[in-house]
TORVEXLUM-145439 format. One record per residue (C-alpha): residue number from 1; residue in three letters; chain; x, y, z. Coordinates in steps of 0.25 Angstrom, whole numbers, plus 2048, in hexadecimal, padded with zeros to 3 digits. Example, Ala and Ser with C-alpha at 12.3 -4.5 7.8 and 13.67 -1.06 7.14 Angstrom:
2
1/ALA/A/831/7EE/81F
2/SER/A/837/7FC/81D
This chain:
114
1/UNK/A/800/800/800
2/UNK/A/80B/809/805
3/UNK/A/812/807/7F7
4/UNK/A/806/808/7EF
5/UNK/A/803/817/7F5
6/UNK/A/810/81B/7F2
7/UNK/A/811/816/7E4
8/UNK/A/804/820/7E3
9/UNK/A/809/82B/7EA
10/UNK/A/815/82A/7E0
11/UNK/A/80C/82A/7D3
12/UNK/A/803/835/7D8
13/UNK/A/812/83C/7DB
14/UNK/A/816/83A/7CD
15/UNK/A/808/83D/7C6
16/UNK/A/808/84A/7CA
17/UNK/A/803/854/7BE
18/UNK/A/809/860/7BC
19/UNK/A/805/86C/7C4
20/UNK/A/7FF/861/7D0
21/UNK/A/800/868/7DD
22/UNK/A/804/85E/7EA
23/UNK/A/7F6/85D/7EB
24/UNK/A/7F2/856/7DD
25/UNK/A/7FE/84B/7E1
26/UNK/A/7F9/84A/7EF
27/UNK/A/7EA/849/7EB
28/UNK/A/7F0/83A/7E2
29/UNK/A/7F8/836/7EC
30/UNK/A/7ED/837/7F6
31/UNK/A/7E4/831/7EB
32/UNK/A/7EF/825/7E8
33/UNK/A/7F0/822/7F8
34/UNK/A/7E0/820/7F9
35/UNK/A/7E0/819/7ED
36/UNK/A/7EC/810/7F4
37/UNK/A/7E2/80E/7FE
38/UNK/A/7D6/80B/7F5
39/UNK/A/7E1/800/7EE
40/UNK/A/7E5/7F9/7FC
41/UNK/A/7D6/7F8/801
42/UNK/A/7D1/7F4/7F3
43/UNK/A/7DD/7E8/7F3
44/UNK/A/7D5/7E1/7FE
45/UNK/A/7C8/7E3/7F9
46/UNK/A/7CC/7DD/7ED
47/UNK/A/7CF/7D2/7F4
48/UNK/A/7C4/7D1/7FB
49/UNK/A/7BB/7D1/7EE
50/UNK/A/7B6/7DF/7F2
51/UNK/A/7B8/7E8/7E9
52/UNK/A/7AF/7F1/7E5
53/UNK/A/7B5/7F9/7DA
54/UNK/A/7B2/7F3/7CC
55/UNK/A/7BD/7F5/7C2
56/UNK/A/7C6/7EE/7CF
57/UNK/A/7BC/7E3/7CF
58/UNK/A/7B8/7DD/7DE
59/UNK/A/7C4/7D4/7DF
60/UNK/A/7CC/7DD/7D6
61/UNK/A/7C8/7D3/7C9
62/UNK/A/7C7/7DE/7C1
63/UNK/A/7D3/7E8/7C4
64/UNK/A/7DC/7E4/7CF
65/UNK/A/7DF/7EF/7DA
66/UNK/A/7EE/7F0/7D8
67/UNK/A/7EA/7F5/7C9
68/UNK/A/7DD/7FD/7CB
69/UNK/A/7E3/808/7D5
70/UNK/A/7F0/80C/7D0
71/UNK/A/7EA/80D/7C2
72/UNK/A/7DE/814/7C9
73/UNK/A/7E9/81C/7CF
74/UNK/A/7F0/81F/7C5
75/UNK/A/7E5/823/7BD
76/UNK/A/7DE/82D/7C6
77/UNK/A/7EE/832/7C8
78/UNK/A/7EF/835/7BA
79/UNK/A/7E1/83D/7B9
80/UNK/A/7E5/845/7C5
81/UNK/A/7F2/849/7BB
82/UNK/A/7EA/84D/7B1
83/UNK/A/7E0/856/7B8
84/UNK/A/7E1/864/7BB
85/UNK/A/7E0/869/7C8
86/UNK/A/7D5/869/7D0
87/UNK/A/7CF/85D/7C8
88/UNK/A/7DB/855/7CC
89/UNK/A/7D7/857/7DA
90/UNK/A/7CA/855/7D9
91/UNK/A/7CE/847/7D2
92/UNK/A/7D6/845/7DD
93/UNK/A/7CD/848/7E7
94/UNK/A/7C0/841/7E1
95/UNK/A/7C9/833/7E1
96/UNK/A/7CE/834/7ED
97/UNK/A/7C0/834/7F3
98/UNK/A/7BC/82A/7EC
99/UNK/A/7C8/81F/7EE
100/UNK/A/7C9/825/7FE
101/UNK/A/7B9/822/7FE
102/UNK/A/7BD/813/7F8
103/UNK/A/7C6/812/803
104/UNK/A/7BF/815/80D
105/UNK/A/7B2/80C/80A
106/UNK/A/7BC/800/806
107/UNK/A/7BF/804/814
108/UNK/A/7B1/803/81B
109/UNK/A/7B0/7F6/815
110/UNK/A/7BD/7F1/81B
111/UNK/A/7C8/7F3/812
112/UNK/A/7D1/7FC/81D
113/UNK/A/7DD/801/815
114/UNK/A/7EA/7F9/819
């Protein structure tokens, strides 16, 4: 988990548009640790046949979790790049919500982060 943060962290860093202020590269790396959290609660339900997201099928059949979030990543990384600001923020912020909602029911339902 620990190495997977950091590898976001790192790509978030790197990804930087031009003229992004601190806060554009901390908005995705905040994003990529949430989304690291989404992806260690999401491997156990995936076990547990669970799932509830579609494309990631209910025992990852589909897309398996080690696939699905850092191309998910990576794509909500590189529309962040190419928006101007405040929509960048705004993308930033609307997915964040949405991912630390994620977490927080796989949460409720028993699925602590580790």
């Amino acid at each position: 988990m620990r190495r997977a943060v950091l590898a976001l962290v790192a790509l978030a860093a790197c990804a930087a548009p031009r003229g992004a202020v601190v806060a554009d590269v901390a908005g995705q790396v905040v994003f990529g640790a949430i989304v690291a959290a989404d992806y260690a609660q999401t491997v156990r339900i995936v076990r547990d046949g669970q799932e509830g997201n579609p494309i990631i099928g209910r025992d990852g059949q589909n897309v398996p979790p080690g696939i699905y979030f850092p191309a998910a990543f990576i794509l909500h990384t590189a529309v962040a790049f190419v928006l101007p600001r405040p929509w960048r923020n705004v993308w930033q912020a609307t997915w964040g919500v949405g991912v630390s909602t994620a977490v927080w029911n796989n949460w409720v339902e028993g699925y602590p982060l580790p």
